[in-house]
N, C-alpha and C positions, 0 to 999 in steps of 0.2 A: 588081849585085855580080858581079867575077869572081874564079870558086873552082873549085875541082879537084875537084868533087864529084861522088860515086858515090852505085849504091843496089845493094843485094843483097838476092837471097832465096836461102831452104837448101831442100832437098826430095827426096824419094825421087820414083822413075821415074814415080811414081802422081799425082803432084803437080804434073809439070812442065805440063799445059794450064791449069790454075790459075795457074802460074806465069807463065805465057807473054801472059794477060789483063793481070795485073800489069805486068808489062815496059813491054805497049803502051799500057799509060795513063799509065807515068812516062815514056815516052817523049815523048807529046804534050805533057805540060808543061816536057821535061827534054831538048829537044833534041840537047844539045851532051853531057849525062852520059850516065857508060856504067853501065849496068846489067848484075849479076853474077848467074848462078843455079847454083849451086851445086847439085850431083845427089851424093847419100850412096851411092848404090849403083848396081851395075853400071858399073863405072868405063870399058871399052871401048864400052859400048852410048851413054855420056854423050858421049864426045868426037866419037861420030858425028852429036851435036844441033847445027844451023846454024839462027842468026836474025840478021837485020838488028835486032832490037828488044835485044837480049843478045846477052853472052858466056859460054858455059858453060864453071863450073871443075869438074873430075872431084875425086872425092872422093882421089882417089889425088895431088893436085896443091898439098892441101893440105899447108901444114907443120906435124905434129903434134909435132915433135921426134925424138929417139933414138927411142923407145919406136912412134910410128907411132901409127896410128889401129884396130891388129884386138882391141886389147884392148877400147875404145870401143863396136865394133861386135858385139863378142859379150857385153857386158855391159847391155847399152842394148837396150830396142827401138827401134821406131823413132821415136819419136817423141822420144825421151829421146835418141838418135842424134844425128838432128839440129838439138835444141836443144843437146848439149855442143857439138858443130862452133862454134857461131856466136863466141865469143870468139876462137877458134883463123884463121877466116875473118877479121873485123874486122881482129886485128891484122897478117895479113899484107895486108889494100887499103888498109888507112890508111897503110902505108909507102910507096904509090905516089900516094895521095891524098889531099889537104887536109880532108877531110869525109866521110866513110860513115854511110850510112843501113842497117841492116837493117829489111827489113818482109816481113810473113807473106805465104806468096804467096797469100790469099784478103784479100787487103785490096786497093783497087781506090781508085788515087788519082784528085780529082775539080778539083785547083788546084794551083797552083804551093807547092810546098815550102820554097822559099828562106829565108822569114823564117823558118823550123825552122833551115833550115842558120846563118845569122846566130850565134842564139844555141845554137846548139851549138858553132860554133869560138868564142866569147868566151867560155863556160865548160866544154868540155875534153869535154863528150859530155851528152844531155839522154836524159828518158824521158816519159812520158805515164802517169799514175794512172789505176787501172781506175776511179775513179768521187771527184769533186770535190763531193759535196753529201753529208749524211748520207743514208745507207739507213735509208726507213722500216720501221721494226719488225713488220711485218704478214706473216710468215711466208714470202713471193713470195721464188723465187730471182733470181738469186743472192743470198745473205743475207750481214750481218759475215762471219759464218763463216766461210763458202766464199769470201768473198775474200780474208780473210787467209789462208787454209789454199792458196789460188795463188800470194798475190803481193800486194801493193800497189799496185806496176807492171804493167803488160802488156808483156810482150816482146815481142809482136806488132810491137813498134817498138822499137829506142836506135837513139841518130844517138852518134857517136863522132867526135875529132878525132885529130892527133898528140901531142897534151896526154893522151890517155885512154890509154898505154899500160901506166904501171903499173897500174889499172886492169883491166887487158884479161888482161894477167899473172898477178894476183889472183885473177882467174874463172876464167880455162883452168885454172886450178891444182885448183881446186874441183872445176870440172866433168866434171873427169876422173874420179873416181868417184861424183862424188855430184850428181848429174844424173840421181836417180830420181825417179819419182812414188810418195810417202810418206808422206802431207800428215799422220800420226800424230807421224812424226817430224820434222815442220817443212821436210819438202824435197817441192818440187813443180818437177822438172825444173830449168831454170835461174832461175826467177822467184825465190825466195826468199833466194837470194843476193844479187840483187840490194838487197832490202830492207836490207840488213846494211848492203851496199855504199854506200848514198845518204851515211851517217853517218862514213865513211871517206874516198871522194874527193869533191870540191867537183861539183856536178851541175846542172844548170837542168833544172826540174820545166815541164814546158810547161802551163799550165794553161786556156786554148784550145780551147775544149769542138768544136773544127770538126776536130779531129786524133784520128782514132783511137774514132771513133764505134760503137760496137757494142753486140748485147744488154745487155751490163752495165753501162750505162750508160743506154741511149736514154730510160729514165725519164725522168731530167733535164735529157733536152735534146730541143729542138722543132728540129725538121724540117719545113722547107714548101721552097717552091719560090719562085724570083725568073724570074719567066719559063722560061727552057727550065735555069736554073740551081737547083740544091738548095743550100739555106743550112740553116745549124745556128744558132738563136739570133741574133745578129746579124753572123754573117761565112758566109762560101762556103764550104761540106764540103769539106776541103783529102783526107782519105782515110776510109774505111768499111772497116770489119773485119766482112766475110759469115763471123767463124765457124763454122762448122759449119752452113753452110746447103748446104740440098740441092735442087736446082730441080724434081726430083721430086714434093716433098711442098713445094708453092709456099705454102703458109699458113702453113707451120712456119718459125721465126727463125731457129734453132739445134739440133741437135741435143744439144747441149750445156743444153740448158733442160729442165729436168727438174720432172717433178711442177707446181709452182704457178708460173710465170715471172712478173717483173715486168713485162713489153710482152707485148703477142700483136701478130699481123700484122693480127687486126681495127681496132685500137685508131690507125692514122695512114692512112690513103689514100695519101699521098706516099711513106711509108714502105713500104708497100706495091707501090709502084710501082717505087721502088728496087729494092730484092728481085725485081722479076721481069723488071725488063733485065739484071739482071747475071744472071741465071737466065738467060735468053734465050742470051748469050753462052756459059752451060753448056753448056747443049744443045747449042747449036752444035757442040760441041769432046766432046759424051759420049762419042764411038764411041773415042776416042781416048784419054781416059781410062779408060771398060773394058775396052781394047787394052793398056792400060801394062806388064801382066803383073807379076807379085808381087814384093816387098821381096827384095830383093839378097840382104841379111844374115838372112833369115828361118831359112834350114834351115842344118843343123849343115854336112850332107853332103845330096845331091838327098832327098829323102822321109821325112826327118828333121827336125820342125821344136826350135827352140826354145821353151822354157817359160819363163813369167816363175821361175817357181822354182828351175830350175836357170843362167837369167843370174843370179840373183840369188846363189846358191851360189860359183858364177867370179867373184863380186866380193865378196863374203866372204872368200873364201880370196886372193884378188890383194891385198886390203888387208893381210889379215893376212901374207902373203909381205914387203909392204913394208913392215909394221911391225917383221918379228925380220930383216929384210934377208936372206931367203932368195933360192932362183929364183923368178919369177915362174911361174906356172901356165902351161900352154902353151892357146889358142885355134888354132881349126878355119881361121882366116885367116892363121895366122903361116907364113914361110918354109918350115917344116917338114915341113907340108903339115896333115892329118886326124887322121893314127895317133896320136901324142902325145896327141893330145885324147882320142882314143876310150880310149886307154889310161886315162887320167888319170877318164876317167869308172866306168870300170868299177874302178876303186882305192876305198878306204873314206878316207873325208877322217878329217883328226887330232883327236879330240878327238869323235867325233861317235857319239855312247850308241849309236843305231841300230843301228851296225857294219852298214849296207845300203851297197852300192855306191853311190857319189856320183850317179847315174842315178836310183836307184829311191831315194833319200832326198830327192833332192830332189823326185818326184815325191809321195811322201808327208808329207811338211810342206807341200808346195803345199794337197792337197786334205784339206780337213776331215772330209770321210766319213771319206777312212782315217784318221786320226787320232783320230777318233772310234770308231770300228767295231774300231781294232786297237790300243790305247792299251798292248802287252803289248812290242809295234815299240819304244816307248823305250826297254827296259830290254836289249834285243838280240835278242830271240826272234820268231821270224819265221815260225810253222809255217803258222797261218793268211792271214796276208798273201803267202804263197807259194802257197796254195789261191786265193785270189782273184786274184791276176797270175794264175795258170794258167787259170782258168776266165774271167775276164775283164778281166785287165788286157792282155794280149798282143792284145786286141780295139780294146779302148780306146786304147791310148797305142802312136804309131809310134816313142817310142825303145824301152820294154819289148820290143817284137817285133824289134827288131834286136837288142839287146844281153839278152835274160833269155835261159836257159835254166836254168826253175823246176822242183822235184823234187818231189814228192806226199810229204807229211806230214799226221798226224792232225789233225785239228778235233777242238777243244777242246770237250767236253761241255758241253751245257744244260740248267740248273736243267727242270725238267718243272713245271707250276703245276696245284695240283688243282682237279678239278672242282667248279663250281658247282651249286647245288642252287635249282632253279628252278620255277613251277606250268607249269602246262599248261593249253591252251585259250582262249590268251591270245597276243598279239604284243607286242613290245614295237620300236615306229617310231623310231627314230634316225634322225636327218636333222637341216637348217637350219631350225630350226623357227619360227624367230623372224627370220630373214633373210630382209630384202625381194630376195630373188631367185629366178627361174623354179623354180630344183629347191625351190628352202624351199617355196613353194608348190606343188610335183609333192607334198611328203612330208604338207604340211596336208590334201591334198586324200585323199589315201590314209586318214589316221587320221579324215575324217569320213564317207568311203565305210563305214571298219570301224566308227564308231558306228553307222550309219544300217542299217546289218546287224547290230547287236549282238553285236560281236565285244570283246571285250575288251583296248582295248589303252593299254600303258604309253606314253606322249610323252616321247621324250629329247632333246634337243636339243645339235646342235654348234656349238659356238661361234667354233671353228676358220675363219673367211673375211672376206675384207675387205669385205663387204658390211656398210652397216648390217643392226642387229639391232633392230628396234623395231618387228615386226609384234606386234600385238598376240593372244599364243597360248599357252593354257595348256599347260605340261610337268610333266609328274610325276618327271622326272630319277634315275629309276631304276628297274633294270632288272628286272623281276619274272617275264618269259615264256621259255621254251626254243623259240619261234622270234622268232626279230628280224629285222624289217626294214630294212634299211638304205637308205634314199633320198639315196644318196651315188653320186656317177658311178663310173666306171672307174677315171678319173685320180687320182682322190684316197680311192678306197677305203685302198691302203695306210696314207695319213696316217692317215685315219678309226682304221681299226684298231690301229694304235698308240695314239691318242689314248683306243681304248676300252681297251686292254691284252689282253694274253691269257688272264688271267683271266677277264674279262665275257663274251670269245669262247667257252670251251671249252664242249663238250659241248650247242651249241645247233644249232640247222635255221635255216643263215642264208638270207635274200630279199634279193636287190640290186634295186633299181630303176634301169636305168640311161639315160640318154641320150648319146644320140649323132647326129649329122647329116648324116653321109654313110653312103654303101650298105655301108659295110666297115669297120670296125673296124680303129684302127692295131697293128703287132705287138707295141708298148709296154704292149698292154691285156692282153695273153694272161696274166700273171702275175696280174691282178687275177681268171679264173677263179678258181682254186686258194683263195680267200677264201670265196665264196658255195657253196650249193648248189643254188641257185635265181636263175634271174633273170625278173621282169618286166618285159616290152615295153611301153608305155605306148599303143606301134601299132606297126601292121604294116608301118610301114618300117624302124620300129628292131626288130622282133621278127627282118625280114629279113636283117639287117647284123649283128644279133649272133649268128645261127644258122650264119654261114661259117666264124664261128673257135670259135662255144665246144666243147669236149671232151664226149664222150657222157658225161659223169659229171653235167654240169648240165645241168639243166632250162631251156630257155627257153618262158616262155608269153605269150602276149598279153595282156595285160592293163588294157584303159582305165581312166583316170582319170575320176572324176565330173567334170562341168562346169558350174558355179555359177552363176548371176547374179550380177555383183557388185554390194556395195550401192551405194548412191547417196545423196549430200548431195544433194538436189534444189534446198538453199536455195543453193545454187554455180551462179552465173550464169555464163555463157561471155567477161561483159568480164574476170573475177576472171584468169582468164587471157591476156587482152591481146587478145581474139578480138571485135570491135567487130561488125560484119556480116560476112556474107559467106556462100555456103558451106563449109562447112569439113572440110577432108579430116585425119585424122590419123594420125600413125606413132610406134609408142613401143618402145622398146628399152632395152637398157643394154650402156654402153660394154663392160664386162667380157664379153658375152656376142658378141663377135669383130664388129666392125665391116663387115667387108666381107662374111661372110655373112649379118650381117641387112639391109645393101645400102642403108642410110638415102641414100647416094648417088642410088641408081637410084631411088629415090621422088620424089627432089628435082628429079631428071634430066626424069622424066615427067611427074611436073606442071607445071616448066616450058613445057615442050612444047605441054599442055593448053592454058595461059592464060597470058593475059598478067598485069603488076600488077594492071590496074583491071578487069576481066572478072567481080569478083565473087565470086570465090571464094580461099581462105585456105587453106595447110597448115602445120599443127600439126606439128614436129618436138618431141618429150615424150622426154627423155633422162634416165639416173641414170647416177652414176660419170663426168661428163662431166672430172670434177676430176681424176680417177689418171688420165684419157687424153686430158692437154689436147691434142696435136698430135691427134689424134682427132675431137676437139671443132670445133677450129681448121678442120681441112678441112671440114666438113659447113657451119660457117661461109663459109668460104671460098665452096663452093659454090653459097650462096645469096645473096649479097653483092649489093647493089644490089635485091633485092625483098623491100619489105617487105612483101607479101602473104604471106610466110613468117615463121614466127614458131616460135623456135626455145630450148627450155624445157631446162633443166638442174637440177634439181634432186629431193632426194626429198620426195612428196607422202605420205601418207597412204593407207591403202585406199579411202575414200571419198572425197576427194579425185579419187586419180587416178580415179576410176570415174564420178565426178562430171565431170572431161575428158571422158573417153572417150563419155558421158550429151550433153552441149552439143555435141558434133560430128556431125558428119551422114553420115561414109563414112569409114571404117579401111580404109586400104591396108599390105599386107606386100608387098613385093616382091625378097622370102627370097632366097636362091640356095640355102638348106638350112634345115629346120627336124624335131628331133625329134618336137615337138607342135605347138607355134605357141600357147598359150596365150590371147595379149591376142587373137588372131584370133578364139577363139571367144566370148571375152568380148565384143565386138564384136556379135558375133551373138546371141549371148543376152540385149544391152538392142534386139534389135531394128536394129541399123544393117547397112544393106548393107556387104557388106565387097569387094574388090579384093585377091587374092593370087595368088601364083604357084601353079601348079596340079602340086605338088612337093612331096613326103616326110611328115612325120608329119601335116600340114593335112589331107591327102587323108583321111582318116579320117573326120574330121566335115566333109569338104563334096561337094557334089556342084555339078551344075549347075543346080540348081534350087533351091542355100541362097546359092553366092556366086558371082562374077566369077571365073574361075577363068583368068588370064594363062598361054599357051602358053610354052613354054621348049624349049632346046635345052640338050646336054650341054657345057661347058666346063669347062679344068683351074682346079684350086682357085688354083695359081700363089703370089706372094709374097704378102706382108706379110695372113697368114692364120693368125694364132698359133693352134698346137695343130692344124691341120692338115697332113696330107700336101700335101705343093705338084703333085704328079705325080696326086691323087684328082680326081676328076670333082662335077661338082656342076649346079646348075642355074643357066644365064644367063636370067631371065625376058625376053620382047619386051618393051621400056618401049614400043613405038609402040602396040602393043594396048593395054598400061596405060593410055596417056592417053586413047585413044578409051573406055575402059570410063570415066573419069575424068568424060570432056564429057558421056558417059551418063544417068551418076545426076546429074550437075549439070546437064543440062538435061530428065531424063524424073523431079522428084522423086514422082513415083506409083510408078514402075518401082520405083527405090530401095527406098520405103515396103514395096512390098508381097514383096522380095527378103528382106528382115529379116525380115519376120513371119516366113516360109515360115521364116527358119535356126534362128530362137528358139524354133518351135514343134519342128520337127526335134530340135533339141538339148535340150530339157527333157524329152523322151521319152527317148529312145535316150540319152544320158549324165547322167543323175540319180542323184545319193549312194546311191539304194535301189539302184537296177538294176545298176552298175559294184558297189555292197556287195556285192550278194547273189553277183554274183560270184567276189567277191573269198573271201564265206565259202565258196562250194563247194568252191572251191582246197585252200584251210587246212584245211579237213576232211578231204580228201581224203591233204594230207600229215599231218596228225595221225593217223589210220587208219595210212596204212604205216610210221609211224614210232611207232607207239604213246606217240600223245600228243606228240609231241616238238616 
């Protein structure tokens, strides 16, 4: 067939090595077509881009009309940017060309396009459905929902003809202000117009499961290989949409797959394989994508950026200019230059209760705190949201500190709540008491130390966490003591005490139990002092880390926790778990409690190393929460891929149960990079098994060198994808190469083993038993009862 036919893609500076993959894979099917890449921003920097594979058009070269493109660019992020462009694009290359393609520049074509081109000139422009089969009803993203709430369509693709101009007209028309992401009110960038669209101009729907293949779909369609060729179903993958894949995190599909997806990258091999050439080719090109340097249209002016609340402000007020046919608002890119805008910002818009400068109202309907916290801001009164810009809005937001200058006005008086009348001699433990997670169990173990001492105390339990709640554990749920213990971190004390009120608070002797896993405390925590009067260390590397920041007003003491035997279903055999022979090494965590410092990697890492599949020996990956951190999941997956001498558990067990695991296995390794206590370590110890840990942070309490394996480490930075950590804090990289010799050890000296357990289990029933950490615990209490009289 001979046709005049193009392809184009749109993208900011960030975009263009993605873009440039593209290019050179239509070009190897698309010889003689020219392919367009269109750059949104930095319009001088664009026209210095040269390829043989493209021709780049500057954002400045488009024709947007009279009006131009800086209304567009200051109302729009970018994403919403560059999806208005694309009708505006279309209709000026389809004036020079018979045929235009748009496609995303993360889509990577793998065949000839042509028969697309076909039946898009005999009906005037086509598009490709995000999904041809029903979506099963099972919860997995993307759901109905989420797809209508997109689109129908994926615009990741239209092919357009010279037939598609009314059409093209229609959309630009649209999309000039409503080319936001909305999805409440029916607009998701330019896709949902489209929907409208299909029932307006005549369309061919390609239906072609080999076009436009991507997460939202891959369900339905199978993926193998014909030789060195990838086919979809019964024809050749003509293009693949790598949405939001990232070659970083190689397990992961999409970043865009949230919570429960319907594919994971374990679930195809070939599929998999796909994903990691075109990853390959990332790589290739990374230094040059984190080179790209930031979004054109980001800041107002240098160090000023935009807020979705105040573009969304500039196109409220632009609509409504064109609906009473006033002037149009003036933007920070128009002829004019800045000043207009800035002016125009620091003015009170018409009609708006607040009477705040357009800057700080729009900052204030953005965030719900303030809206919440200052609900007094609707009515025009502004004394105390003038107190907070002063004291930390000018912190916070870089347009407040260019443009406020805020005055000191009264704060509004607070109701005072009376005191509680309460016994003494008594605690009353607040914690997750009922939540299968580490602190639920830090707060159980506290209230059986205070029985086993015969101390008096009330059980309350929070219910506040997304952990399940079904340990099995009586509470008395309310509050009878004037001291309370609270076995609630740092982090989420505040919540806690909201949740208690300040009522339940007044006039008690509060105990915090906290953890924490590095040597220092982040400066986010220093306000959670000012709650307690006490804190207890649970060991002496957290007693350490919170003694640099707390204020001589609080107390910090050491304070061990009892350390239990846990029980054991002995009728739970080790196949119940998938564990046939071997020996078997085990590691157990939970997602929520940060992935990369409980290091399940670098276990997988070292025992690899150890053995090989058939050598005989087995490691137990024992995970909870694998569900809220599937990318998470997915890599630990990833990592173990191809050996099935690992064997890899997601799910929540029971107390006995999991203890009943931990009972059938033969050696627990932690190879921590930080641990407050370590917990499952001493449980480990306590049925008797040798354990294998890093020789680092709150573990070192209860081991020595003569209870466990104690792996040597050096200091490394905490770095990224480390949630709730400081990136720039130090932590422990354990040697995995000692790990797997300690590993070959006990799996080939099993007396050594035997007799390394006994020694921990006898250790620890002594020195951490409910009487001994109680009687503690009571001398404490007594001691604050005495100077507090009773309190």
């Amino acid at each position: 067939m001979s046709t005049n036919f193009a392809a184009c893609t749109i993208v900011a500076h960030n975009y263009l090595p993605q873009a440039r993959i593209l290019a050179e894979s239509f070009k190897k099917f698309h010889p003689d077509s020219t392919f367009y890449i269109v750059i949104v921003d930095r319009p001088i920097e664009a026209r210095l881009v040269e390829s043989d594979s493209f021709q780049v058009v500057a954002i400045t070269d488009v024709d947007f009309g009279a009006e131009g493109f800086s209304h567009l660019a200051a109302i729009y992020d970018v994403t919403e940017f560059a999806t208005s462009v694309k009708p505006f694009v279309l209709k000026q290359l389809v004036s020079s060309h018979d045929c235009v393609f748009y496609i995303d520049p993360d889509i990577k074509i793998f065949a000839s396009l042509l028969p697309l081109v076909e039946k898009t000139l005999e009906h005037g422009w086509s598009l490709t459905p995000h999904s041809m089969k029903p979506i099963e009803r099972n919860n997995r993203q993307p759901t109905e929902q989420e797809i209508k709430g997109a689109g129908i369509y994926n615009l990741g693709y239209i092919g357009v003809s010279k037939h598609a101009t009314e059409m093209l007209e229609w959309w630009a028309e649209r999309l000039r202000r409503d080319c936001i992401i909305d999805v409440p009110n029916q607009l998701f960038t330019d896709q949902r117009w489209i929907d409208m669209a299909v029932g307006i101009f005549p369309v061919h729907i390609e239906r072609s499961t080999a076009y436009n293949v991507a997460y939202w779909n891959l369900d339905h369609r199978r993926l193998w290989k014909d030789g060195e060729t990838y086919m979809v179903d019964d024809d050749v993958l003509r293009f693949f949409h790598f949405s939001g894949y990232d070659p970083l995190t190689p397990h992961w599909i999409s970043k865009y797959q949230l919570g429960r997806p319907r594919v994971l990258m374990s679930d195809n091999a070939v599929m998999a394989e796909l994903f990691v050439d075109y990853g390959d080719q990332m790589l290739a090109i990374r230094d040059e994508i984190d080179d790209s340097g930031p979004y054109g249209w980001r800041d107002i002016i240098p160090g000023i950026q935009w807020s979705k609340g105040l573009r969304r402000l500039l196109r409220s007020e632009l609509m409504q200019a064109e609906h009473d046919k006033t002037e149009l608002p003036p933007t920070p890119y128009g002829d004019d230059g800045v000043q207009p805008f800035l002016q125009w910002l620091l003015g009170v818009g018409t009609g708006d209760s607040t009477k705040l400068p357009r800057f700080l109202s729009a900052i204030y309907w953005e965030r719900g705190d303030l809206v919440h916290n200052f609900p007094e801001v609707r009515d025009g009164h502004h004394g105390r949201l003038n107190k907070w810009i002063y004291s930390s809005g000018v912190v916070e937001n870089s347009l407040i500190r260019a443009l406020h200058q805020p005055t000191d006005q009264e704060l509004l008086e607070l109701d005072k709540i009376e005191n509680v009348s309460l016994k003494k001699g008594g605690v009353d433990v607040f914690g997750y008491l009922k939540a299968e997670l580490g602190v639920g169990e830090a707060g159980r173990l506290v209230c059986n130390a205070l029985h086993a001492a015969g101390v008096p105390v009330s059980a309350i339990n929070h219910k506040e966490t997304v952990s399940r709640q079904k340990y099995d554990f009586t509470t008395d749920d309310i509050g009878q003591y004037k001291t309370l213990f609270m076995a609630i971190n740092a982090d989420q004390l505040h919540v806690a005490c909201e949740y208690l009120g300040e009522e339940f608070l007044e006039n008690r002797y509060v105990i915090g139990q906290w953890f924490w896993e590095l040597e220092e405390l982040p400066e986010r925590y220093q306000r959670s002092f000012e709650l307690v009067d006490e804190i207890w260390a649970p060991t002496m590397f957290i007693k350490e880390a919170i003694e640099k920041k707390a204020p001589q007003s609080v107390n910090v003491v050491h304070m061990p926790l009892p350390l239990v035997t846990p029980p054991v279903d002995h009728s739970i055999s080790r196949e119940k778990f998938g564990i046939d022979v071997g020996y078997a090494f085990l590691f157990t965590f939970d997602f929520l409690s940060v992935l990369k410092r409980k290091n399940a990697l670098g276990v997988i890492d070292a025992y690899c190393a150890a053995f090989s599949p058939n050598d005989g020996a087995v490691l137990v990956v024992k995970t909870i929460n694998g569900e809220k951190r599937l990318p998470e999941l997915e890599k630990i997956r990833w990592r173990a891929k191809g050996r099935k001498d690992i064997v890899i558990i997601d799910e929540y067990f029971d107390a006995e149960k999991s203890s009943a695991l931990m009972n059938v296995c033969d050696c627990y390794v932690s190879l921590h990079r930080s641990e407050g206590l370590g917990l499952t370590m001493a449980e480990a110890m306590l049925l008797g098994k040798p354990v294998i840990a890093t020789a680092y942070s709150g573990n070192m309490d209860f081991m020595t060198d003569e209870t466990a394996l104690l792996v040597p480490w050096e200091y490394v930075e905490v770095g990224k994808d480390a949630e709730g950590y400081p990136s720039d804090a130090l932590w422990a990289e354990p040697d995995l190469s000692v790990a797997s010799s300690m590993m070959r050890k006990v799996f080939h000296d099993r007396e050594f083993g035997s007799a390394l357990g006994n020694r921990a289990k006898q250790d620890l029933q002594t020195r951490f038993s409910p009487e001994a950490t109680g009687a503690r615990m009571k001398n404490r209490l007594e001691n604050i009862w005495r100077k507090h009289n009773g309190k």
